[in-house]
N, C-alpha and C positions, 0 to 999 in steps of 0.2 A: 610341448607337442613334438610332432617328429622334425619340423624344421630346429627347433633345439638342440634336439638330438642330432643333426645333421651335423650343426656346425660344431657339435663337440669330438668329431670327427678328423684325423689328419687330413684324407681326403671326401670329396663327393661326387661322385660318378652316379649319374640318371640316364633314364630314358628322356627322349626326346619329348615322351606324353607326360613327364612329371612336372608339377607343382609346385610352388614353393610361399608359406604364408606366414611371419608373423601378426596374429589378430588380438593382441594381447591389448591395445588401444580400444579399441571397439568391443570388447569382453572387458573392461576396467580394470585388469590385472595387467602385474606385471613379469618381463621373461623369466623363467625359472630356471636352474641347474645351471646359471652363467652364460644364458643361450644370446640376450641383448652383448656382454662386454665383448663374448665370441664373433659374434656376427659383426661389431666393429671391428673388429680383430683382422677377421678373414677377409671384409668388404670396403674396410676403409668408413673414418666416423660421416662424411656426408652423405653415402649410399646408405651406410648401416641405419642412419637418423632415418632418412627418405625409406628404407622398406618399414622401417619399424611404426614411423608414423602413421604410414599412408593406410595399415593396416591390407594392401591389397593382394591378391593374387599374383606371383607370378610365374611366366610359365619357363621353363627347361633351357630355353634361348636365353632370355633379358635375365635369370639366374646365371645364365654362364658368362652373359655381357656385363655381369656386375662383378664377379668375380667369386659369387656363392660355389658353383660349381666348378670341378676342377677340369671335369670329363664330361661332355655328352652325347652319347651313344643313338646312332640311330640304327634302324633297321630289327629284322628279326632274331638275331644273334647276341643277343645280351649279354648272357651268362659267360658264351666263350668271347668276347671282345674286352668284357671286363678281367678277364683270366689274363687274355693278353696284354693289356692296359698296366696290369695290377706286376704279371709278370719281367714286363718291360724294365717296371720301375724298381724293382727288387733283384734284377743282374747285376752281378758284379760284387764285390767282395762285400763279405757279410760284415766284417768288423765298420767299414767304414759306412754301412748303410746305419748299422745300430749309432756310432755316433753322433748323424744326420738326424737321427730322431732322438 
């Protein structure tokens, strides 16, 4: 699902009105494309256990306070705050940014 794809992500930057749901508990399947070991990964195994489990909803905040999200954006300016956000992080010498990743 697209929280999978999130976390297969370096970063995740949302909107303030986004979403965040592993339901893979509650559907009887389990994460696909490596989305569960990711999500420990990025969120730590006792948060990662707790979203996976609980199968619930979360929203854009308590993603960000878990540490799903990297960035979250409020307001009407999305596109350019993520430009800037994005740009932020991408100044300064390009050799040593490619080695960082």
């Amino acid at each position: 699902g697209g929280s999978e794809l999130a976390v297969s992500t370096d970063f995740i930057i949302c909107s303030e009105k986004a979403s965040f749901q592993f339901p893979q508990k509650s559907l009887g399947v389990i994460t696909g494309f490596g989305g569960g070991s990711r999500l420990l990964e990025k969120v730590g195994t006792s948060n990662g256990l707790e979203i996976v489990l609980s199968s619930k909803e979360y929203s854009a905040e308590d993603a960000f306070k878990y540490g799903l999200v990297n960035k979250m954006l409020k307001g009407e300016h999305f596109i350019s705050q993520c430009q800037n956000y994005v740009q932020d992080l991408l100044s300064g010498d390009h050799e040593a940014i490619r080695n960082f990743k």
